[in-house]
N, CA and C atoms as an extended XYZ file, in Angstrom:
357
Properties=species:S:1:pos:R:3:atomname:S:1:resname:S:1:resid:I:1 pbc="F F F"
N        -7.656        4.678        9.702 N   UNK     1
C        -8.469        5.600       10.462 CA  UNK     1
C        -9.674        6.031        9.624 C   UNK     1
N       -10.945        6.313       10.149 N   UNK     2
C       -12.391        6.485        9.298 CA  UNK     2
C       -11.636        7.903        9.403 C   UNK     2
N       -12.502        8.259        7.931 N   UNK     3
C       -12.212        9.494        7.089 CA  UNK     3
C       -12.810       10.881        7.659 C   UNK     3
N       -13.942       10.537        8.662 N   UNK     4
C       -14.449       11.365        9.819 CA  UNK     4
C       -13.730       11.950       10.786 C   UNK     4
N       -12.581       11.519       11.021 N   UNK     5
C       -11.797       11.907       11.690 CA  UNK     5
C       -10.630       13.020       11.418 C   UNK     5
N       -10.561       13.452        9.903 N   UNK     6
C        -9.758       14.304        9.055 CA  UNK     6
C       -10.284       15.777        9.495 C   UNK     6
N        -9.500       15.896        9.187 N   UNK     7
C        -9.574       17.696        9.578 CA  UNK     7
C        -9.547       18.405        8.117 C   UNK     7
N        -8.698       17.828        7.442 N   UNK     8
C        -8.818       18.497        6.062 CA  UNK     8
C        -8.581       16.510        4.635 C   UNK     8
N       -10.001       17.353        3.809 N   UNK     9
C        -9.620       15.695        2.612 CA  UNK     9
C        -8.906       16.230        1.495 C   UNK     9
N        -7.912       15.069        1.511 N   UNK    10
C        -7.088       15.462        0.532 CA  UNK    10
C        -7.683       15.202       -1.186 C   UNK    10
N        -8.091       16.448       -1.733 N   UNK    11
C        -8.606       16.041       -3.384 CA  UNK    11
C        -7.498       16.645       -4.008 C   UNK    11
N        -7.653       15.562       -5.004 N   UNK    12
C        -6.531       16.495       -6.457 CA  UNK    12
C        -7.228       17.631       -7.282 C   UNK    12
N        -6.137       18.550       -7.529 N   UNK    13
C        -6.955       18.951       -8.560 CA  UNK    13
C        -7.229       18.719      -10.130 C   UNK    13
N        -8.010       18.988      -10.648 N   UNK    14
C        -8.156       18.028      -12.280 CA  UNK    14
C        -8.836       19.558      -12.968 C   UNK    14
N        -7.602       19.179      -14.017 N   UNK    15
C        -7.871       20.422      -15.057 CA  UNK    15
C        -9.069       19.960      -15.845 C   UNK    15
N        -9.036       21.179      -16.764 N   UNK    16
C       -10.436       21.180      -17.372 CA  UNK    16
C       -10.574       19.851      -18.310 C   UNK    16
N        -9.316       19.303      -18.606 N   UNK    17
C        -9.033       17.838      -19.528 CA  UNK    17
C        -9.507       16.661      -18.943 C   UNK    17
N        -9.968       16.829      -17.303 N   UNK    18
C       -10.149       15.732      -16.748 CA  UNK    18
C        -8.936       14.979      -15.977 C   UNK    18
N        -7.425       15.967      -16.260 N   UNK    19
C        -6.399       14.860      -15.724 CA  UNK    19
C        -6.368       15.577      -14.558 C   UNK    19
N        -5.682       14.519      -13.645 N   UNK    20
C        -5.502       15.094      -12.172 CA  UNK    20
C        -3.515       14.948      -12.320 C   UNK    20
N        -3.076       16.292      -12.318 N   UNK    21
C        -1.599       15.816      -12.185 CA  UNK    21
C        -0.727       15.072      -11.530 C   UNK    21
N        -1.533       15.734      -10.166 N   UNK    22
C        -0.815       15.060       -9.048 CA  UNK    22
C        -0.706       13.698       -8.848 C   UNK    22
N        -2.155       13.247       -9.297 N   UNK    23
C        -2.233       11.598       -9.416 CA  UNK    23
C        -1.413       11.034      -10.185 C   UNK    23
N        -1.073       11.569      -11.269 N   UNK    24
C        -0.216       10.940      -12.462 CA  UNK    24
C         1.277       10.882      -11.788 C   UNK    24
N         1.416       12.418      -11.509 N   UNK    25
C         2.947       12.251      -10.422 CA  UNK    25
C         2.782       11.171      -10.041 C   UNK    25
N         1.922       11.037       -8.811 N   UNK    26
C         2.721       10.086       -7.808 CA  UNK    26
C         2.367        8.418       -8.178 C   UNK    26
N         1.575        8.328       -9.447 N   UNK    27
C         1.638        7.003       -9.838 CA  UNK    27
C         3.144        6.603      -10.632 C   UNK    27
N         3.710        7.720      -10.837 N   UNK    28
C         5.414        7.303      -11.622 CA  UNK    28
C         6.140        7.144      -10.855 C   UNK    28
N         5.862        7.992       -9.210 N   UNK    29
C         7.326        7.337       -8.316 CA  UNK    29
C         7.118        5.999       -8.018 C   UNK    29
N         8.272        5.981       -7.379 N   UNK    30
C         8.419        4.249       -7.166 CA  UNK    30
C         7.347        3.826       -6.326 C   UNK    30
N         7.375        2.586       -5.851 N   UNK    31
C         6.605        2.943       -4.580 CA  UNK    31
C         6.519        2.831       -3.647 C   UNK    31
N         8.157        2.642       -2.930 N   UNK    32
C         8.204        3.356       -1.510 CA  UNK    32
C         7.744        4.803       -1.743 C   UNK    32
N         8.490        5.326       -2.590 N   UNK    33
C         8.188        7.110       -2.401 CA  UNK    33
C         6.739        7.033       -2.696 C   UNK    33
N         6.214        6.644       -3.214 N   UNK    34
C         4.845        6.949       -3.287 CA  UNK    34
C         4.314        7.154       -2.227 C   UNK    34
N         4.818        5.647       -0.990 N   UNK    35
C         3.829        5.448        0.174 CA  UNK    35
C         4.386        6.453        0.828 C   UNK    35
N         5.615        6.815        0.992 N   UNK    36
C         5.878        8.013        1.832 CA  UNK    36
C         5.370        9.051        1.660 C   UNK    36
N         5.343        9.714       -0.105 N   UNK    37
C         4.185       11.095       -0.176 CA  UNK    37
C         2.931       10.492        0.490 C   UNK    37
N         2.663        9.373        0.370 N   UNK    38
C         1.076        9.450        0.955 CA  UNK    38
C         0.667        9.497        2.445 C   UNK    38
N         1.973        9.008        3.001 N   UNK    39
C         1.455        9.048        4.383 CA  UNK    39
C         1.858       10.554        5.128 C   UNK    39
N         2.962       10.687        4.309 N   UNK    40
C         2.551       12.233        4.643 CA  UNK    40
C         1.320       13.336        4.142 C   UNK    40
N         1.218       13.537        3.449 N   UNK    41
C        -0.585       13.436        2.889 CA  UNK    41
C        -1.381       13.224        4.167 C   UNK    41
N        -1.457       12.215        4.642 N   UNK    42
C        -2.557       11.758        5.585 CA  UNK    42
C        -2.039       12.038        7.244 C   UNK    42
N        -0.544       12.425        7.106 N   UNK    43
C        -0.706       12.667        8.407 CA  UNK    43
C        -1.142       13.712        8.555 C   UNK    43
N        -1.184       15.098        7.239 N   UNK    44
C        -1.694       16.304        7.173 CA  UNK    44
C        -3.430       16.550        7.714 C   UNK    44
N        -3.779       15.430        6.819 N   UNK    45
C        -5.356       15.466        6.340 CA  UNK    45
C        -5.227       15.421        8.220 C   UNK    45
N        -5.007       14.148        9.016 N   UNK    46
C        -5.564       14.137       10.182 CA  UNK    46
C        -5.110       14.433       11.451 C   UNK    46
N        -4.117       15.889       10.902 N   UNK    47
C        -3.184       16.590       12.401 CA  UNK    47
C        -3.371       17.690       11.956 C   UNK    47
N        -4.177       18.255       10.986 N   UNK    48
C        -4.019       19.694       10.365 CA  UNK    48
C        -4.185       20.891       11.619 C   UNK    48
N        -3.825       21.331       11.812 N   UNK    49
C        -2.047       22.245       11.043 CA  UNK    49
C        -1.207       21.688       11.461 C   UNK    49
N        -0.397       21.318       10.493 N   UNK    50
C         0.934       20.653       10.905 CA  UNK    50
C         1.769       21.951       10.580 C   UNK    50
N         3.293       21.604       11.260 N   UNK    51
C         4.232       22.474       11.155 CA  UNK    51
C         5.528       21.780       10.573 C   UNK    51
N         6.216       22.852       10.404 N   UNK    52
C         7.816       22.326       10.049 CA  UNK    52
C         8.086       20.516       11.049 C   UNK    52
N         8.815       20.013       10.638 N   UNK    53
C         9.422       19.901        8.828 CA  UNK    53
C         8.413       19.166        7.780 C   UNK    53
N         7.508       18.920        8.260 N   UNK    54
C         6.722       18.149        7.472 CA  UNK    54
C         5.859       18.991        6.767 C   UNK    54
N         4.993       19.850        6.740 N   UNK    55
C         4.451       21.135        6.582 CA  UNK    55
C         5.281       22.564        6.358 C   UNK    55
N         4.662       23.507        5.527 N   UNK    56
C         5.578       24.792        5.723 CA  UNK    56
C         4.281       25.644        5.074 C   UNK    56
N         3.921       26.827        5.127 N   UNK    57
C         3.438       27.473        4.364 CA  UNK    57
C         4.416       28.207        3.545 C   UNK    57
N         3.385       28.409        2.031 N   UNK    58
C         4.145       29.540        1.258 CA  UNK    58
C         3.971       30.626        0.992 C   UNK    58
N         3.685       31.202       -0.031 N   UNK    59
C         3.019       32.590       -0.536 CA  UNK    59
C         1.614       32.741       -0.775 C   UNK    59
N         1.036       33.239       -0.598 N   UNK    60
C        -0.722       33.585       -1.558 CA  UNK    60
C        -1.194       32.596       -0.767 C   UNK    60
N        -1.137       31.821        0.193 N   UNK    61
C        -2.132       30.775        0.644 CA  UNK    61
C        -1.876       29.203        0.612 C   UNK    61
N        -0.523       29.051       -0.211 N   UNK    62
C        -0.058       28.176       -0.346 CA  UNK    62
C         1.020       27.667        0.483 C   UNK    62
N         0.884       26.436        0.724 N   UNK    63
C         1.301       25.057        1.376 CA  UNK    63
C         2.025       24.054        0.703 C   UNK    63
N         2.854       23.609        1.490 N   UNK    64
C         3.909       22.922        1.055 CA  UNK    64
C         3.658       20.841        1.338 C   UNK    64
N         3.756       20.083        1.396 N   UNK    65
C         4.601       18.920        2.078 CA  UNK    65
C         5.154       18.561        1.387 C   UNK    65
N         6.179       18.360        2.555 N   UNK    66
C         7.510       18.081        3.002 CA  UNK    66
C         7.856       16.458        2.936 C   UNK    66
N         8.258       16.013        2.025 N   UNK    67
C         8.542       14.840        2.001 CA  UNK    67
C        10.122       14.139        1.639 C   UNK    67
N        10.563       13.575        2.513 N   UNK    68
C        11.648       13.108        2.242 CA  UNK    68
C        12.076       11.707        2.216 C   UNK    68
N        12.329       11.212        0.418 N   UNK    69
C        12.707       10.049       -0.131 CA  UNK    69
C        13.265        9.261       -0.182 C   UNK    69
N        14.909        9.353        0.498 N   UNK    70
C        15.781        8.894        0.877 CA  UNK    70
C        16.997        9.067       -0.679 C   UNK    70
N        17.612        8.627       -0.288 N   UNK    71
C        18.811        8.384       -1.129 CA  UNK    71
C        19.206        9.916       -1.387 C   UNK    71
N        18.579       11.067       -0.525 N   UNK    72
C        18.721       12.287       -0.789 CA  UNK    72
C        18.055       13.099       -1.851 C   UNK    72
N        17.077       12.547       -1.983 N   UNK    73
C        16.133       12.827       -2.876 CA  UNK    73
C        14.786       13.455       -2.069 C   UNK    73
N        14.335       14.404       -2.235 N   UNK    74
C        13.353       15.263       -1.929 CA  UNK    74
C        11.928       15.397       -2.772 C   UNK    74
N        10.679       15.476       -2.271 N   UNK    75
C         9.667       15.512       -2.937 CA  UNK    75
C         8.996       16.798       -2.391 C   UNK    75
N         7.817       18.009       -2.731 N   UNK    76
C         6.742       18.733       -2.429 CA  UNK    76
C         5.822       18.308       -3.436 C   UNK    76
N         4.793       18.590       -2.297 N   UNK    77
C         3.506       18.620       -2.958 CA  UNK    77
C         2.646       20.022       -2.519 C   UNK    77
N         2.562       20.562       -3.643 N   UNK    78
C         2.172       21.971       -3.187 CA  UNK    78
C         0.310       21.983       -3.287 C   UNK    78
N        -0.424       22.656       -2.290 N   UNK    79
C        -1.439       22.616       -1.903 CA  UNK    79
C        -1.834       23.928       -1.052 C   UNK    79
N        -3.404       24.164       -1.046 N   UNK    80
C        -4.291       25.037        0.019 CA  UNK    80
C        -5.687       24.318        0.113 C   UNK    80
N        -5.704       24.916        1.260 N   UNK    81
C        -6.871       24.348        1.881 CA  UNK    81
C        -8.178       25.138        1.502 C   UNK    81
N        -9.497       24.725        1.287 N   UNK    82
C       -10.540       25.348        0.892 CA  UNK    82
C       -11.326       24.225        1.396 C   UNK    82
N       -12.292       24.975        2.107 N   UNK    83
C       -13.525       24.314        2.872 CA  UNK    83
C       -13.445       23.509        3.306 C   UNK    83
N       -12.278       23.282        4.260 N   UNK    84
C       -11.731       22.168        4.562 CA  UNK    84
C       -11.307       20.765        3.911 C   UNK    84
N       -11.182       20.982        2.665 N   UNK    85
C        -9.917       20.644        1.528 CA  UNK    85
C        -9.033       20.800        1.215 C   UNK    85
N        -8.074       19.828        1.332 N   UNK    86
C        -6.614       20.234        1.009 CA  UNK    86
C        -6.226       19.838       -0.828 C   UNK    86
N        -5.918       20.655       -1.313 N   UNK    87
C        -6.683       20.916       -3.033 CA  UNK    87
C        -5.008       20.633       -3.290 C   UNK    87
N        -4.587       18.970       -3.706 N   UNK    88
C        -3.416       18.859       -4.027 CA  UNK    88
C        -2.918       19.629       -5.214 C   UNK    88
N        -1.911       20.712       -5.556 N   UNK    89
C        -2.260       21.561       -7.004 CA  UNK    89
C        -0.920       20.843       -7.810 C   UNK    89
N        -0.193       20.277       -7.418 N   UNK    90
C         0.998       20.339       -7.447 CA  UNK    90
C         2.386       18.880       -7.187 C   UNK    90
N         2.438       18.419       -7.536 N   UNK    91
C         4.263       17.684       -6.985 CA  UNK    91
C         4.822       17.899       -7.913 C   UNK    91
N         6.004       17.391       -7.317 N   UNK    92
C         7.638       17.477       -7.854 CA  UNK    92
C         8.816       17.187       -7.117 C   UNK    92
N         9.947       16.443       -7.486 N   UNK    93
C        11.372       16.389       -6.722 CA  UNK    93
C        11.534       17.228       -6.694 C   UNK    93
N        12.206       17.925       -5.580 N   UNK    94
C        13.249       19.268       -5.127 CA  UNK    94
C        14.303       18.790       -5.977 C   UNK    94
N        15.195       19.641       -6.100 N   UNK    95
C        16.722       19.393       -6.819 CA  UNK    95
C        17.642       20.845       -6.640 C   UNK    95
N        16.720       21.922       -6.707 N   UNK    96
C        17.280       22.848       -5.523 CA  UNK    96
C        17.366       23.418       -4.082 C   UNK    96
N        17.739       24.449       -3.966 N   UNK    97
C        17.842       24.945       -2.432 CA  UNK    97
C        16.125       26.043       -1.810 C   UNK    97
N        16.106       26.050       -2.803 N   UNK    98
C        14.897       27.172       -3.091 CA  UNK    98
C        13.914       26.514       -3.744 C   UNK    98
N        12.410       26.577       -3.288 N   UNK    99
C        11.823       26.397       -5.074 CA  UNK    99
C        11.492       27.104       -6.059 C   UNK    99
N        11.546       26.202       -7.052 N   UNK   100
C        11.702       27.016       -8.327 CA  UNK   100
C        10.889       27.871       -8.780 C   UNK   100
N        10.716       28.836       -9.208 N   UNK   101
C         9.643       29.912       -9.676 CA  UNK   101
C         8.485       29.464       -9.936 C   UNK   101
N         9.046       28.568      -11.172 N   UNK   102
C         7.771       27.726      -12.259 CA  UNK   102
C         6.886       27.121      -11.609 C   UNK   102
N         7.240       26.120      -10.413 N   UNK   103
C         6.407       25.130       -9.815 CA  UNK   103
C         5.571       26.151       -8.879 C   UNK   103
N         5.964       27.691       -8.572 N   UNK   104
C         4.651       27.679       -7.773 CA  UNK   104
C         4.013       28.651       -8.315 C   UNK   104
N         4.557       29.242       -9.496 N   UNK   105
C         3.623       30.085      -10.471 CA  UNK   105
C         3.007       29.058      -10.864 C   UNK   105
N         2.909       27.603      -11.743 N   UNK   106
C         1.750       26.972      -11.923 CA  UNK   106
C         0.700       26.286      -10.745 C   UNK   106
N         1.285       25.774       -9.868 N   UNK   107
C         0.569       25.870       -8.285 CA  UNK   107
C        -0.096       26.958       -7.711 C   UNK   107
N        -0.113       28.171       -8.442 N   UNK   108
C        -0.625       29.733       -7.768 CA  UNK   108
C        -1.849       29.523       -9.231 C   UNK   108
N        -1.564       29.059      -10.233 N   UNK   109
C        -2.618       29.094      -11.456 CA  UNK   109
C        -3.336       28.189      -11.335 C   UNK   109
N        -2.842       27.021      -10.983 N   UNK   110
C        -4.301       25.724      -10.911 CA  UNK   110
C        -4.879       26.213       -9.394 C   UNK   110
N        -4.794       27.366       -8.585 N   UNK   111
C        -5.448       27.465       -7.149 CA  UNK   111
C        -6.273       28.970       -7.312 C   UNK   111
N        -6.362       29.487       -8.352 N   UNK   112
C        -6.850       30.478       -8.962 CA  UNK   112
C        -8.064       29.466       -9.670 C   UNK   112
N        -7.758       28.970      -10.792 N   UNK   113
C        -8.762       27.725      -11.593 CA  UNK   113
C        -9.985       27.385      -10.259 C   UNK   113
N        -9.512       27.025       -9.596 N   UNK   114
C       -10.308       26.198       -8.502 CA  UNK   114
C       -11.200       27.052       -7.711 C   UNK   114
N       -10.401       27.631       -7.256 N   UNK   115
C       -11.022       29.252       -6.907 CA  UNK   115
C       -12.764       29.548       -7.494 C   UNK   115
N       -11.775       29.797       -8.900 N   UNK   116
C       -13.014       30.249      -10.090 CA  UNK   116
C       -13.811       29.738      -10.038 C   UNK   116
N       -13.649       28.358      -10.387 N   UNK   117
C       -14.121       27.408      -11.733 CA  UNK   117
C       -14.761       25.660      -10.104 C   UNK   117
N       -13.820       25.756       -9.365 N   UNK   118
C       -14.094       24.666       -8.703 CA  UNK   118
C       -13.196       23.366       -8.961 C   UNK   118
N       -12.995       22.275       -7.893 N   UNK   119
C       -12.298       20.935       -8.051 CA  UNK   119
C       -12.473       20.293       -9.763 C   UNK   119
């Protein structure tokens, strides 16, 4: 589908080092899971707002997808939208019931950065 058609583009975000995390994530999963984070990714970018289960919002502005890996294995990719950007801040496997503190206190700090400072 032409990229005109998105409602929101999906950019990573890249610390001040130049790395983009998220990219690095999802170049280590395999790559079925890869293609699955990605097409969920893109079904976001071009149905935005999506809802449960694929979508969820979180706290402060933050956004979830919902991706599921198989073998019972779970993925998020935590994100917000800005100027009609969806500012990937974030992945990780689930492995609990909840998520974990850490992943969205640093997902709440690289969306502050961006905020500030910009992509």
């Amino acid at each position: 589908m032409p990229d005109n058609l998105k409602k929101l583009v999906a950019v990573f975000y890249r610390a001040s080092s130049g790395k983009e995390p998220v990219r690095e994530w999802l170049k280590d999963l395999p790559n079925e899971e890869r293609k699955t984070v990605g097409k969920d990714i893109a079904t976001i970018e071009y149905g935005w707002p999506v809802g449960m289960p694929l979508c969820r919002s979180m706290k402060g502005g933050l956004w979830e997808v919902r991706s599921s890996l198989g073998r019972g294995r779970i993925s998020r990719v935590l994100f917000f939208n800005q100027e009609a950007q969806m500012v990937l801040l974030h992945g990780f496997i689930k492995k609990t019931q909840k998520t974990p503190a850490g992943d969205l206190q640093l997902a709440e700090k690289r969306m502050k950065e961006v905020i500030h400072y910009g992509t």
